[in-house]
Predicted model as a PDB file, atoms N, CA, C, CB and O in Angstrom, pLDDT in the B-factor column:
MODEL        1                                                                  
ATOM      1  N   UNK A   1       0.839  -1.178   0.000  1.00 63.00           N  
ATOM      2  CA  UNK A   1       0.000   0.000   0.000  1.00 63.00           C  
ATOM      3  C   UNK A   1       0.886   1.245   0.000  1.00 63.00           C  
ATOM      4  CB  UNK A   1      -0.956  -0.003   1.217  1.00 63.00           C  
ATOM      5  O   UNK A   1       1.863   1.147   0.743  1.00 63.00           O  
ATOM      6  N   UNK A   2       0.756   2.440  -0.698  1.00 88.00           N  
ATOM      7  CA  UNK A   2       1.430   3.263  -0.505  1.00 88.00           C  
ATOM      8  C   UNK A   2       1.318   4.327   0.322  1.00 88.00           C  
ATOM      9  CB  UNK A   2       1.596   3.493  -1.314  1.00 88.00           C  
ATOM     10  O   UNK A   2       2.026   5.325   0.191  1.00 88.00           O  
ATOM     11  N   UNK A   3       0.524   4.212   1.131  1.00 91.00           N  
ATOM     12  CA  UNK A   3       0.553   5.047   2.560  1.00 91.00           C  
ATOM     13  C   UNK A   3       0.898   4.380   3.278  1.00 91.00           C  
ATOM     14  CB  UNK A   3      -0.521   5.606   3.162  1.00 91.00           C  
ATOM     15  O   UNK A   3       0.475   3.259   3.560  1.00 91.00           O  
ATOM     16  N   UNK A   4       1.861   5.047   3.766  1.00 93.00           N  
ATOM     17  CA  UNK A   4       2.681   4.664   4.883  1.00 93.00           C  
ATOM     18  C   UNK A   4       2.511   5.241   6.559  1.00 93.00           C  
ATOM     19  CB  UNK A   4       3.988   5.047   4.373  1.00 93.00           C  
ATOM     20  O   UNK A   4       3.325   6.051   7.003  1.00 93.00           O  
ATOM     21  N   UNK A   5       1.784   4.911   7.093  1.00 94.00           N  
ATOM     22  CA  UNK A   5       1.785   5.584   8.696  1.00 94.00           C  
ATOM     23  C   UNK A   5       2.554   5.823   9.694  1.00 94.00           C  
ATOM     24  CB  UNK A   5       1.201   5.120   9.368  1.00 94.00           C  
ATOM     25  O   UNK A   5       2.683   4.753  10.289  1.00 94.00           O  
ATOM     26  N   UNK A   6       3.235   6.766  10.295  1.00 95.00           N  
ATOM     27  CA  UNK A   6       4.839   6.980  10.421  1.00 95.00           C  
ATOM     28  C   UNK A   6       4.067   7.670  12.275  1.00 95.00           C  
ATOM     29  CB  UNK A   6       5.988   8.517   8.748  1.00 95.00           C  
ATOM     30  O   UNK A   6       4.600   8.616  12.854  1.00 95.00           O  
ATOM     31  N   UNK A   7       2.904   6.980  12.809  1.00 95.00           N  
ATOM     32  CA  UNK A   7       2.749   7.261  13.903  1.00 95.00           C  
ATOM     33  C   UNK A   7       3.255   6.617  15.098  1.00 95.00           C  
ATOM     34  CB  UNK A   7       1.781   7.338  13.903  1.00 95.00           C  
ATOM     35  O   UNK A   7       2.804   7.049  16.159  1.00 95.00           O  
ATOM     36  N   UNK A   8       4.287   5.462  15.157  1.00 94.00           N  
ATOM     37  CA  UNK A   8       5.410   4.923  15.966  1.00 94.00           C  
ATOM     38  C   UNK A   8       6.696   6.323  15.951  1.00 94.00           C  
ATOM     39  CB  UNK A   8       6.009   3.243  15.115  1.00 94.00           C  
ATOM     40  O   UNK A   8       7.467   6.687  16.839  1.00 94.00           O  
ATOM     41  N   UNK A   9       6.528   6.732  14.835  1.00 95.00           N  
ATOM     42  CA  UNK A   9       7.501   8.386  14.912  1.00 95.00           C  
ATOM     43  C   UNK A   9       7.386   9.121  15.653  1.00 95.00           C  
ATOM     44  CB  UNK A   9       7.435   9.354  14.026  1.00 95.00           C  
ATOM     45  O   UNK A   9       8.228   9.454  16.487  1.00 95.00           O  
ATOM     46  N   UNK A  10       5.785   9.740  15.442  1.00 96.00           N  
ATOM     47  CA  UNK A  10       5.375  10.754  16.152  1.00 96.00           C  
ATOM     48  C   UNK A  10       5.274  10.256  17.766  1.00 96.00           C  
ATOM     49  CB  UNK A  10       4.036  11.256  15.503  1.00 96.00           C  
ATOM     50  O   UNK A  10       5.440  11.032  18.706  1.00 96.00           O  
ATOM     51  N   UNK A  11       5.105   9.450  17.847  1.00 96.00           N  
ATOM     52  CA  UNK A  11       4.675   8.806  19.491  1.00 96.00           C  
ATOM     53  C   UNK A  11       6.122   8.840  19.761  1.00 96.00           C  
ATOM     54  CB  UNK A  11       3.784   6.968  19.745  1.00 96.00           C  
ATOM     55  O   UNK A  11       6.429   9.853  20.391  1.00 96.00           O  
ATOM     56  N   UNK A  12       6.978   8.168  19.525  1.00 97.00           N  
ATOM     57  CA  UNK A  12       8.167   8.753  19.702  1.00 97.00           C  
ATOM     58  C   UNK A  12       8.922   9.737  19.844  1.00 97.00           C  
ATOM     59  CB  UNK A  12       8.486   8.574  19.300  1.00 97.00           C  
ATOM     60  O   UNK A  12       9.721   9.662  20.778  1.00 97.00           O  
ATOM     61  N   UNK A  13       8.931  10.706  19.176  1.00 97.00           N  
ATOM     62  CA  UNK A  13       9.035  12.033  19.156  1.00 97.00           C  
ATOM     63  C   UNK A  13       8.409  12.996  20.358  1.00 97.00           C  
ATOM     64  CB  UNK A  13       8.490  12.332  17.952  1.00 97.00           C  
ATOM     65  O   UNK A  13       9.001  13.978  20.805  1.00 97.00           O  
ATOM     66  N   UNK A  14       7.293  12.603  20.736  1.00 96.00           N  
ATOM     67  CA  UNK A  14       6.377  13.266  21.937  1.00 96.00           C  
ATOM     68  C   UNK A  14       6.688  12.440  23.156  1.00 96.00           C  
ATOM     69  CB  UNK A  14       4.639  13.222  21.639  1.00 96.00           C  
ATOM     70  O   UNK A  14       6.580  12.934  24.279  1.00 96.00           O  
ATOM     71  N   UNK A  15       7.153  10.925  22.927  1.00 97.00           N  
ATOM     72  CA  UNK A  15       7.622  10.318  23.988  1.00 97.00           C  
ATOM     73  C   UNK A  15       6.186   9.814  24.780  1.00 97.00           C  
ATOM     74  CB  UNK A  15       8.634  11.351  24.809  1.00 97.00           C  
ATOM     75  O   UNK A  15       5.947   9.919  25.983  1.00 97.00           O  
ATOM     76  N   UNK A  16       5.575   9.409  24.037  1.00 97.00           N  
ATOM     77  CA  UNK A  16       3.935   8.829  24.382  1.00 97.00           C  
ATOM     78  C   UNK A  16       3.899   7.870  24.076  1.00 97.00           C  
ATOM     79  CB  UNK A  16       2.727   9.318  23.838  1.00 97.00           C  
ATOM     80  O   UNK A  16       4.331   7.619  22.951  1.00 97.00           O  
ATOM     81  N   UNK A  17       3.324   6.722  24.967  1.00 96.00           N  
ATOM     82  CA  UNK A  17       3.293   5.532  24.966  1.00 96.00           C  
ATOM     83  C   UNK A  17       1.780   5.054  24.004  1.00 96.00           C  
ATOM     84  CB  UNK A  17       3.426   5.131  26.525  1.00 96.00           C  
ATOM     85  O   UNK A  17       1.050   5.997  23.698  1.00 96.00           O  
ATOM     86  N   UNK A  18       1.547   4.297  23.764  1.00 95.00           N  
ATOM     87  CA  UNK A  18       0.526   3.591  23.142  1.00 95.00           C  
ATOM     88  C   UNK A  18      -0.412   3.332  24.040  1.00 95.00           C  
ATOM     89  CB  UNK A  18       0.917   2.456  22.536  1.00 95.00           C  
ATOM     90  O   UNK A  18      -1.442   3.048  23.429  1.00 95.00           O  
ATOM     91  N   UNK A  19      -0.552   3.293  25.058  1.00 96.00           N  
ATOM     92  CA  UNK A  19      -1.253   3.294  26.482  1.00 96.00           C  
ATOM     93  C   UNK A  19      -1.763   4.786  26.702  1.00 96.00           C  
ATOM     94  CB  UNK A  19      -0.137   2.822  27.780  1.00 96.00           C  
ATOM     95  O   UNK A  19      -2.976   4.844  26.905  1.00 96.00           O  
ATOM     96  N   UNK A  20      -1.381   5.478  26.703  1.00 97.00           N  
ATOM     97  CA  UNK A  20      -1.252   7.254  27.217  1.00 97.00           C  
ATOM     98  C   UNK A  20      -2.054   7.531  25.967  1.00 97.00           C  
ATOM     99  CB  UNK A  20       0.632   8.260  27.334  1.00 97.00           C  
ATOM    100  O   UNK A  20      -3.189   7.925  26.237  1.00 97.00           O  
ATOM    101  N   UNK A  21      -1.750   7.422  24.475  1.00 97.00           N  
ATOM    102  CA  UNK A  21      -2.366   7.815  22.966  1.00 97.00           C  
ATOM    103  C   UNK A  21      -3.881   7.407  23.200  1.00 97.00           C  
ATOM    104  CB  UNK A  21      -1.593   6.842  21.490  1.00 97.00           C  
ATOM    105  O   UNK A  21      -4.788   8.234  23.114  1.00 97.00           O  
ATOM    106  N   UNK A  22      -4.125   5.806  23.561  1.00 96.00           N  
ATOM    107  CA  UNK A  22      -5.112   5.417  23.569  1.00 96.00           C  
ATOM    108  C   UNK A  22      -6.645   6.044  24.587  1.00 96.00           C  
ATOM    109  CB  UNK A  22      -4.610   4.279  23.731  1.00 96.00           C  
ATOM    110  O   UNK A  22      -7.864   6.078  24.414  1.00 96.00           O  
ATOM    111  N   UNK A  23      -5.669   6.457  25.661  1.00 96.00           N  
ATOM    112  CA  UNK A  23      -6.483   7.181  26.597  1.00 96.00           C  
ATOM    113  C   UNK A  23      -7.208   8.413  26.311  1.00 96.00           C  
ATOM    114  CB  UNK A  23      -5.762   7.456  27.561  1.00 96.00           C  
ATOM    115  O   UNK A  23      -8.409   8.578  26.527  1.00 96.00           O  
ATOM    116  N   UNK A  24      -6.087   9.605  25.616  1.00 95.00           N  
ATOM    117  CA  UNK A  24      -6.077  10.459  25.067  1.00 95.00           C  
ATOM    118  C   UNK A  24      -7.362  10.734  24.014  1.00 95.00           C  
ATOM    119  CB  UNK A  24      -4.939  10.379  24.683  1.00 95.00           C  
ATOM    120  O   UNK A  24      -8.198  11.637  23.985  1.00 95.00           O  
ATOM    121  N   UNK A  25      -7.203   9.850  23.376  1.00 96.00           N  
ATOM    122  CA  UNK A  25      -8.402   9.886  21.819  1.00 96.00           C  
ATOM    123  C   UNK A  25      -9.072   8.534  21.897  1.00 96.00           C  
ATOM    124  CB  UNK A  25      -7.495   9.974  19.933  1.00 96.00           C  
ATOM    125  O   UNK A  25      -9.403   7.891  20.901  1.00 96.00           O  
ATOM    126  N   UNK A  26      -9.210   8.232  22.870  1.00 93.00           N  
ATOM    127  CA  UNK A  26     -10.181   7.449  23.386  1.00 93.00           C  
ATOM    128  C   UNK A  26     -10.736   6.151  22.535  1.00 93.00           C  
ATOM    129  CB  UNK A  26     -11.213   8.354  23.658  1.00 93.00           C  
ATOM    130  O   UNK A  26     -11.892   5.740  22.439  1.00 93.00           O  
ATOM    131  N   UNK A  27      -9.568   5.665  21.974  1.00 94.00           N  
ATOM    132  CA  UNK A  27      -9.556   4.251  20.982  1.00 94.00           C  
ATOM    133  C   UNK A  27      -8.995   3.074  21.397  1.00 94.00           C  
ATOM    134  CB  UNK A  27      -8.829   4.411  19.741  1.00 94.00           C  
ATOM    135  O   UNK A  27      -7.898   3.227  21.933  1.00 94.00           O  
ATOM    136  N   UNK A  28      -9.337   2.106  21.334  1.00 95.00           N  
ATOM    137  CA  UNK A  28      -8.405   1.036  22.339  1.00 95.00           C  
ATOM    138  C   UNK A  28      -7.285   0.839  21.323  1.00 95.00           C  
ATOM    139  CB  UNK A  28      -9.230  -0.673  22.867  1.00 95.00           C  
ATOM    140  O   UNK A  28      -6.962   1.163  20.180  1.00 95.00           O  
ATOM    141  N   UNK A  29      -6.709  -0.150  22.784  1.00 95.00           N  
ATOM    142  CA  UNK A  29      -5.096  -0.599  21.909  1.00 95.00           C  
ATOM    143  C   UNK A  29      -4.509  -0.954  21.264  1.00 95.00           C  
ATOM    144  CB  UNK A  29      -4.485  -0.970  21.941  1.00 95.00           C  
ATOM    145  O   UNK A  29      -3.335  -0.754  20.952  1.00 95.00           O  
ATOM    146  N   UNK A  30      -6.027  -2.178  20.629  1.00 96.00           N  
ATOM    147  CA  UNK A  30      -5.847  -2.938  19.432  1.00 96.00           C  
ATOM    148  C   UNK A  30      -6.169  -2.000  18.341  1.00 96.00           C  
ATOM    149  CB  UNK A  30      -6.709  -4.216  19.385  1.00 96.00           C  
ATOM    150  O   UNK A  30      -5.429  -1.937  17.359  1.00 96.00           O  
ATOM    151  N   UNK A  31      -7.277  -1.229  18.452  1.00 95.00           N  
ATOM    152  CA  UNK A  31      -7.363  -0.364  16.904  1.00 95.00           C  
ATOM    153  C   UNK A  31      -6.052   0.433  16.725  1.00 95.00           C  
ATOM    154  CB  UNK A  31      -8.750   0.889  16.823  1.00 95.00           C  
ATOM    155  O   UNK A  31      -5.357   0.265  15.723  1.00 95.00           O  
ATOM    156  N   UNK A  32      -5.717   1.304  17.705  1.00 95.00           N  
ATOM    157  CA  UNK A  32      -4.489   2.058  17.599  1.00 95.00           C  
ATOM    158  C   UNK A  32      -3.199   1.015  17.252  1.00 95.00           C  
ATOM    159  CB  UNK A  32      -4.271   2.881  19.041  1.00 95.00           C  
ATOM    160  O   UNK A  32      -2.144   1.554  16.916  1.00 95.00           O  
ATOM    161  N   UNK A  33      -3.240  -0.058  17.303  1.00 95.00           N  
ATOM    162  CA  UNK A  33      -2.210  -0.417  17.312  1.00 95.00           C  
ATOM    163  C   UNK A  33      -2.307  -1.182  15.671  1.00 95.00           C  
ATOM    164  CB  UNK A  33      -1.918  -1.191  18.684  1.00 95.00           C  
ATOM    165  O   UNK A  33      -1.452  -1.011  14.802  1.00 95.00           O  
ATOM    166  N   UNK A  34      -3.260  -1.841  15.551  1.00 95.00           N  
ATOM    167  CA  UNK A  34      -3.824  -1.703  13.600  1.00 95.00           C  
ATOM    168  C   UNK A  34      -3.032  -0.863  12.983  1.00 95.00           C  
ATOM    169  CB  UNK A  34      -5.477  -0.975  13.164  1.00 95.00           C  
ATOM    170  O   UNK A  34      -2.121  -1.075  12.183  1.00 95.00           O  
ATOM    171  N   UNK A  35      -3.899   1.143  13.885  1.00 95.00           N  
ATOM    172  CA  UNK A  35      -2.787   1.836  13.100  1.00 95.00           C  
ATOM    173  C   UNK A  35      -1.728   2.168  12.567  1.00 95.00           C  
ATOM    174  CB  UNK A  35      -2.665   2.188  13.155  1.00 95.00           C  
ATOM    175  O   UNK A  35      -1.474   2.391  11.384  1.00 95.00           O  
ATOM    176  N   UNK A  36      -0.948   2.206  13.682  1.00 92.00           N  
ATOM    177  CA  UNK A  36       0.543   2.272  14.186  1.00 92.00           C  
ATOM    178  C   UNK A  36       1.051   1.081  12.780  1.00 92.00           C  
ATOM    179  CB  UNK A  36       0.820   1.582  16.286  1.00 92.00           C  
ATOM    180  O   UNK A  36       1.738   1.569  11.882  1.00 92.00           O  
ATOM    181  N   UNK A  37       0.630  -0.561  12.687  1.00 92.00           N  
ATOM    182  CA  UNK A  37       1.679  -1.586  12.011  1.00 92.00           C  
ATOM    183  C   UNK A  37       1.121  -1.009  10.616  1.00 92.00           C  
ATOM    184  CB  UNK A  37       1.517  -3.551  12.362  1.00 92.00           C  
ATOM    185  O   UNK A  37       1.712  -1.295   9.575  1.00 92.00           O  
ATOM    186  N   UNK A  38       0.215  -0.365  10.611  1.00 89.00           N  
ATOM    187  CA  UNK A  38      -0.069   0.195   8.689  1.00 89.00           C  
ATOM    188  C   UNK A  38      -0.936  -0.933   8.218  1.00 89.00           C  
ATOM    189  CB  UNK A  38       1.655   0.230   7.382  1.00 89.00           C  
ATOM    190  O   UNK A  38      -1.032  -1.042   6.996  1.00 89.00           O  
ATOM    191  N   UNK A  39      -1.555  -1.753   8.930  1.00 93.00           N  
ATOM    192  CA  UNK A  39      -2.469  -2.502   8.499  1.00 93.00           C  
ATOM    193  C   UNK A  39      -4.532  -2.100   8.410  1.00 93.00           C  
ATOM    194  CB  UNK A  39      -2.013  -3.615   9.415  1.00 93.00           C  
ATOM    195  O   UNK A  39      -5.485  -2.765   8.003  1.00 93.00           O  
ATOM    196  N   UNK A  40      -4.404  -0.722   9.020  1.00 92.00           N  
ATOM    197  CA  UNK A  40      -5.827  -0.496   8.888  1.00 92.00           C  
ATOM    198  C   UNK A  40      -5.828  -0.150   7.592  1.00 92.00           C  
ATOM    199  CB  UNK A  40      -6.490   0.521   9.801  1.00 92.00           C  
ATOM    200  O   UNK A  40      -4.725   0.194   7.168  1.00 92.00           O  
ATOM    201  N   UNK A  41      -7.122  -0.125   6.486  1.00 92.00           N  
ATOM    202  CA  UNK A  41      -7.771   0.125   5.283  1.00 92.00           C  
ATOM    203  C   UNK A  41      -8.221   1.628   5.317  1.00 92.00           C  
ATOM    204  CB  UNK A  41      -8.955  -0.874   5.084  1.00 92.00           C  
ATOM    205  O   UNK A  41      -8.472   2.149   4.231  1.00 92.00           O  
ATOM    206  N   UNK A  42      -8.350   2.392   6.489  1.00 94.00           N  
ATOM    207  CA  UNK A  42      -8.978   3.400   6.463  1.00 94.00           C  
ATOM    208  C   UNK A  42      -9.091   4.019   7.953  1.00 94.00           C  
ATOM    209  CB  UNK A  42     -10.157   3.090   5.804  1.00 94.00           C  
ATOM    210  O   UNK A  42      -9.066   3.321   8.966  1.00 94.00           O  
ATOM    211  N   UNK A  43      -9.182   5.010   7.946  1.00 95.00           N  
ATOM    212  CA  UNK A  43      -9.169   6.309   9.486  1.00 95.00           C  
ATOM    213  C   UNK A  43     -10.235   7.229   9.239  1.00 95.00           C  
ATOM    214  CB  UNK A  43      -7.574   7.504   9.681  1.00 95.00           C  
ATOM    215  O   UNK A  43     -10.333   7.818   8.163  1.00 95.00           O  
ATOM    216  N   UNK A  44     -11.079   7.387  10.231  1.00 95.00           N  
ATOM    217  CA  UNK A  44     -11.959   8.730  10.235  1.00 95.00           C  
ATOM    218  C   UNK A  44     -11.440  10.071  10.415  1.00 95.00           C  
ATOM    219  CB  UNK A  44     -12.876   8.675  11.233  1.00 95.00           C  
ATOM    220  O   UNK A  44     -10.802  10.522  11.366  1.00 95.00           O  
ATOM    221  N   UNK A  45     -11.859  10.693   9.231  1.00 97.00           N  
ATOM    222  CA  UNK A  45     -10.853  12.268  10.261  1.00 97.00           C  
ATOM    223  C   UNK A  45     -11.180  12.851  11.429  1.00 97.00           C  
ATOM    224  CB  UNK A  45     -10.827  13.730   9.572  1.00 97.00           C  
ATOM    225  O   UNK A  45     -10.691  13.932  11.754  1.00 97.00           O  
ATOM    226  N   UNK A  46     -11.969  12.250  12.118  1.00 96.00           N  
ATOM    227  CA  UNK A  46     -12.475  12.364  13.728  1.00 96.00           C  
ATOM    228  C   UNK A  46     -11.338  11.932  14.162  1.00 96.00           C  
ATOM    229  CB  UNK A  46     -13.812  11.468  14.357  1.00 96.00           C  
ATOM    230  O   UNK A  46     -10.745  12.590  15.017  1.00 96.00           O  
ATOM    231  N   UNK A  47     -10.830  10.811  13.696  1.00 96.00           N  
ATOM    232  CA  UNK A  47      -9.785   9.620  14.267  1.00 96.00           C  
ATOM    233  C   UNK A  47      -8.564  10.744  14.443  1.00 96.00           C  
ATOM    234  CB  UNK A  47      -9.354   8.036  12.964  1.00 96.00           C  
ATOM    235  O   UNK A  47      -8.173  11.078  15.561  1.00 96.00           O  
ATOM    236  N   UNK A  48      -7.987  11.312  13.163  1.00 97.00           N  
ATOM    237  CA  UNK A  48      -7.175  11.190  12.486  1.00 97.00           C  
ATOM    238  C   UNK A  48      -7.036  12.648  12.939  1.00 97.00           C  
ATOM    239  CB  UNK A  48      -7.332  10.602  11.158  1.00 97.00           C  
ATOM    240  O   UNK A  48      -5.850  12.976  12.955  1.00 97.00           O  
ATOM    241  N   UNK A  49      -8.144  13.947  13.434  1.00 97.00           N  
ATOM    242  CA  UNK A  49      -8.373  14.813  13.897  1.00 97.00           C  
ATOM    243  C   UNK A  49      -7.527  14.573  15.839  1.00 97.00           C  
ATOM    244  CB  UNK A  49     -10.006  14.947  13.505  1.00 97.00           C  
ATOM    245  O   UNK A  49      -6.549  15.193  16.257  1.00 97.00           O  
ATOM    246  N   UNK A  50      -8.256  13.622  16.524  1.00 97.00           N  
ATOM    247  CA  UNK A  50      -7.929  13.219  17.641  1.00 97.00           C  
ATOM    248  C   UNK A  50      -6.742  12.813  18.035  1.00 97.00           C  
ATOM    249  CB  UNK A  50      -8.557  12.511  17.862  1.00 97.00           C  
ATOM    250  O   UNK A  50      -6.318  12.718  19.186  1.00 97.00           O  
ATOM    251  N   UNK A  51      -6.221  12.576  17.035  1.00 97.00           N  
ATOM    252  CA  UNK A  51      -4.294  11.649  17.368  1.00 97.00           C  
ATOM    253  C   UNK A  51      -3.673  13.176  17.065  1.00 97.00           C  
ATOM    254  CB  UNK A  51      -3.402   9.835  15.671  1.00 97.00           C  
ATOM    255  O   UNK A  51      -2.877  13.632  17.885  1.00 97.00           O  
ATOM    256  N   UNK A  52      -4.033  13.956  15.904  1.00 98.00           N  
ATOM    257  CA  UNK A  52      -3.317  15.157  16.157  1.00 98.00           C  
ATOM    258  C   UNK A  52      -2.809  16.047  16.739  1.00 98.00           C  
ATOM    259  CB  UNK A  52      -3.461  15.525  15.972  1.00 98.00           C  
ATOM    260  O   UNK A  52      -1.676  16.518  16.841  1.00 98.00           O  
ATOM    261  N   UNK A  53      -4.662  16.412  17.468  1.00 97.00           N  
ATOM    262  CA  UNK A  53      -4.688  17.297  18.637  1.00 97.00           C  
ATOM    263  C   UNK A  53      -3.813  16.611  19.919  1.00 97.00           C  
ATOM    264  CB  UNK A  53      -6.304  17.554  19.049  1.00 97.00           C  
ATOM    265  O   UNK A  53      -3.339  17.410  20.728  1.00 97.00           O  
ATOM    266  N   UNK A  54      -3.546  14.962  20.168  1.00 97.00           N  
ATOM    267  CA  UNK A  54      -2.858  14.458  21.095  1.00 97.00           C  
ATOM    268  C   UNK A  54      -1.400  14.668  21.070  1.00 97.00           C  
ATOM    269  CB  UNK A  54      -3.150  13.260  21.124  1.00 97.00           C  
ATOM    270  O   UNK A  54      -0.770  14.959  22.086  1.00 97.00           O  
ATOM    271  N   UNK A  55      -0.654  14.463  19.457  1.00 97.00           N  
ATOM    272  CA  UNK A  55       0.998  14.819  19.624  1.00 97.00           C  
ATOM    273  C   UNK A  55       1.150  15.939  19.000  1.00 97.00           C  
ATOM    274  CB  UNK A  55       2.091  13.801  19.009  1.00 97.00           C  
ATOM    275  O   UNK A  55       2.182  16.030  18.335  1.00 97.00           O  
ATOM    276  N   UNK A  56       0.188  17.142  19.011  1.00 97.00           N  
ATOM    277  CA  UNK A  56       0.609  18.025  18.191  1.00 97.00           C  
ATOM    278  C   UNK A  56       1.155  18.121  17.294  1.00 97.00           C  
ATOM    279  CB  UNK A  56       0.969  18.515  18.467  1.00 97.00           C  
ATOM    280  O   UNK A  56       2.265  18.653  17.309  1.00 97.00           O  
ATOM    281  N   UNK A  57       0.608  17.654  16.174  1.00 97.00           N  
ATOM    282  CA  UNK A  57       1.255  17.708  14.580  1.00 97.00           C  
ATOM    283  C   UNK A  57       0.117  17.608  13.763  1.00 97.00           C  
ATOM    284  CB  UNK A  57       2.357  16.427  14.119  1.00 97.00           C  
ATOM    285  O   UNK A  57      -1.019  17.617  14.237  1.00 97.00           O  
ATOM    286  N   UNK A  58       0.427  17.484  12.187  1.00 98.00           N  
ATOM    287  CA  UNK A  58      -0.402  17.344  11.462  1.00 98.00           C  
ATOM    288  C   UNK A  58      -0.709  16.033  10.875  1.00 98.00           C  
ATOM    289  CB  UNK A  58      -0.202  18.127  10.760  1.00 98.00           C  
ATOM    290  O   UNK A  58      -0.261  14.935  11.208  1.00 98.00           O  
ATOM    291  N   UNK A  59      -1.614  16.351   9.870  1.00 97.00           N  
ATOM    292  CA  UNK A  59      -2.116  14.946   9.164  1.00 97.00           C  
ATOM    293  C   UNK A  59      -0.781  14.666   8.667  1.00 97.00           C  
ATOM    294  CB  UNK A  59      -3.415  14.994   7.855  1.00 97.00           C  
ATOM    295  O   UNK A  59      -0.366  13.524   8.864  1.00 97.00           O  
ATOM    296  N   UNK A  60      -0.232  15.266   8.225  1.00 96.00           N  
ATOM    297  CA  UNK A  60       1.108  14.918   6.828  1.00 96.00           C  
ATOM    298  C   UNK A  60       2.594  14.435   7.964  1.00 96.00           C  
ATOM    299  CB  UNK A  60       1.688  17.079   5.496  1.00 96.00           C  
ATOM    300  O   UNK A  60       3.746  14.374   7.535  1.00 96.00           O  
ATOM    301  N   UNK A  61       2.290  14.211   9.083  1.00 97.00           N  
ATOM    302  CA  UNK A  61       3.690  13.848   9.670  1.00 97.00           C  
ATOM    303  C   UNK A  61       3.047  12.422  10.294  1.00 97.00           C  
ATOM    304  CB  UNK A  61       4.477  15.143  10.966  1.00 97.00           C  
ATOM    305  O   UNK A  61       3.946  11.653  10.635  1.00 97.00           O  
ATOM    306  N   UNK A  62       1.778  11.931  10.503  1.00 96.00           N  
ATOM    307  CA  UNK A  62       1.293  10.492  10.579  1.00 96.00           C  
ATOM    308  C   UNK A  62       1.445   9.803   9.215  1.00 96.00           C  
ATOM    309  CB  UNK A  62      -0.240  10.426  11.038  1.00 96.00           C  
ATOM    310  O   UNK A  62       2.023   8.739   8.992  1.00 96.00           O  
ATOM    311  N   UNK A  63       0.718  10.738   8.207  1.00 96.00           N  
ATOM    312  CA  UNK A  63       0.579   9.711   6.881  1.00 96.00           C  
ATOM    313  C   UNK A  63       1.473  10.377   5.716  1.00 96.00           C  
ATOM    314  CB  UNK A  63      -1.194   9.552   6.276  1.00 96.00           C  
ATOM    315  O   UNK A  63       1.614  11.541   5.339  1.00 96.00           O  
ATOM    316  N   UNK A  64       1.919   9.360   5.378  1.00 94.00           N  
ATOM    317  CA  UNK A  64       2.876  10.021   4.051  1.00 94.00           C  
ATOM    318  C   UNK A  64       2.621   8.677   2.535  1.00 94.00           C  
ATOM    319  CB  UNK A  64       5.180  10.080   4.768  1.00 94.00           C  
ATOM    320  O   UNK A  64       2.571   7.454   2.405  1.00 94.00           O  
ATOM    321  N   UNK A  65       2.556   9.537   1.937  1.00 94.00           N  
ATOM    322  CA  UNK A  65       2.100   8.786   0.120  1.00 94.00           C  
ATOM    323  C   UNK A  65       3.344   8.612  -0.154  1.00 94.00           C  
ATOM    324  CB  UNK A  65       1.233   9.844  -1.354  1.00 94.00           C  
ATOM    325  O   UNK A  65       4.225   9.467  -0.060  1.00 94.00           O  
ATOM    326  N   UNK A  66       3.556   6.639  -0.773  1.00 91.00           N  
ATOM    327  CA  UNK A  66       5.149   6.999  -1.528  1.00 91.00           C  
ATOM    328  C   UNK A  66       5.003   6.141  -2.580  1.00 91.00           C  
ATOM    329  CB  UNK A  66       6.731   6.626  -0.623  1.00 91.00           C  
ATOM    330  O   UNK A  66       4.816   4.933  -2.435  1.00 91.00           O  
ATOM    331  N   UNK A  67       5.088   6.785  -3.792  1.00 86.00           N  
ATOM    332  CA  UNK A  67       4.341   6.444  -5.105  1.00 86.00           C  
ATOM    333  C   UNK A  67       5.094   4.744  -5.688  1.00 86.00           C  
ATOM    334  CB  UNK A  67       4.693   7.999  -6.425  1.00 86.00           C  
ATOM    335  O   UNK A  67       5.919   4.759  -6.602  1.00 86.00           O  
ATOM    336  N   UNK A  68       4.782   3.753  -5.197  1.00 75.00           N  
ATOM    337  CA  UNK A  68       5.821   2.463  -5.354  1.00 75.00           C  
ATOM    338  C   UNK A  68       5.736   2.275  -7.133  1.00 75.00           C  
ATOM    339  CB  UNK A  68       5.138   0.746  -4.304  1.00 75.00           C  
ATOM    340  O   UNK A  68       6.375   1.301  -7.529  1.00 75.00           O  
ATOM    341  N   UNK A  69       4.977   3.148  -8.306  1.00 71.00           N  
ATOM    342  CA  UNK A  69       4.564   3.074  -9.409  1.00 71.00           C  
ATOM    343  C   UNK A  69       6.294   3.857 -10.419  1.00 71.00           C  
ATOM    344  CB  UNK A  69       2.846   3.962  -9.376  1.00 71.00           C  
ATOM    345  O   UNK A  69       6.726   3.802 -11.570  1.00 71.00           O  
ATOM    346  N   UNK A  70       6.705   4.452  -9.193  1.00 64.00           N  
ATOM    347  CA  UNK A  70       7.826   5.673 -10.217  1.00 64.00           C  
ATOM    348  C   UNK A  70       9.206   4.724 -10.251  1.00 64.00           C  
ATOM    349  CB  UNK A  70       8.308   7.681  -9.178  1.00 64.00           C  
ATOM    350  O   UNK A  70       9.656   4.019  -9.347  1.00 64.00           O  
ATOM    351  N   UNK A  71       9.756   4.959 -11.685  1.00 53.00           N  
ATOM    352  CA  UNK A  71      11.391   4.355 -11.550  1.00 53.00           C  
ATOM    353  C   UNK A  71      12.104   5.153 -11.628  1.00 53.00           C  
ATOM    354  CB  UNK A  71      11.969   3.450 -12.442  1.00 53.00           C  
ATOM    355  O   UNK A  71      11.964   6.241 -12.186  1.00 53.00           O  
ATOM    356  N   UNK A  72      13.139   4.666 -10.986  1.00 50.00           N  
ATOM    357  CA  UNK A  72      14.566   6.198 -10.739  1.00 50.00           C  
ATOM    358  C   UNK A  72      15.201   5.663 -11.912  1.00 50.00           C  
ATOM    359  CB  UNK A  72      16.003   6.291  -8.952  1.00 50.00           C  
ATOM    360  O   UNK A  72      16.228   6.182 -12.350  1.00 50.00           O  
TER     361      UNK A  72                                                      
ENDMDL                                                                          
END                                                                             
């Protein structure tokens, strides 16, 4: 898939546990944690709104597009 979810970064970066995130935006551990391995199909921007407001950042530092279609 070419979105890539880079929110093991950001949780890192803020130094927030997956426990603390979950509390925060009020999703359990297993969905958040779906997120986190890049295996969910899809996020609500409620969702996706809520993890923001938690590590302070934007949409574009959780999810990043990387076109696997282009040759160097």
């Amino acid at each position: 898939m070419p979105i890539i979810v880079n929110l093991d970064v950001m949780m890192a970066k803020r130094k927030m546990s997956l426990n603390e995130l979950s509390e925060k935006v009020d999703l359990t551990l297993s969905n958040l944690s779906i997120l986190k391995t890049g295996k969910a199909k899809a996020i609500r921007f409620s969702t996706l709104e809520a993890i923001c407001k938690a590590l302070n950042c934007q949409p574009g530092d959780i999810l990043e597009f990387v076109d696997g279609d282009k040759t160097s």
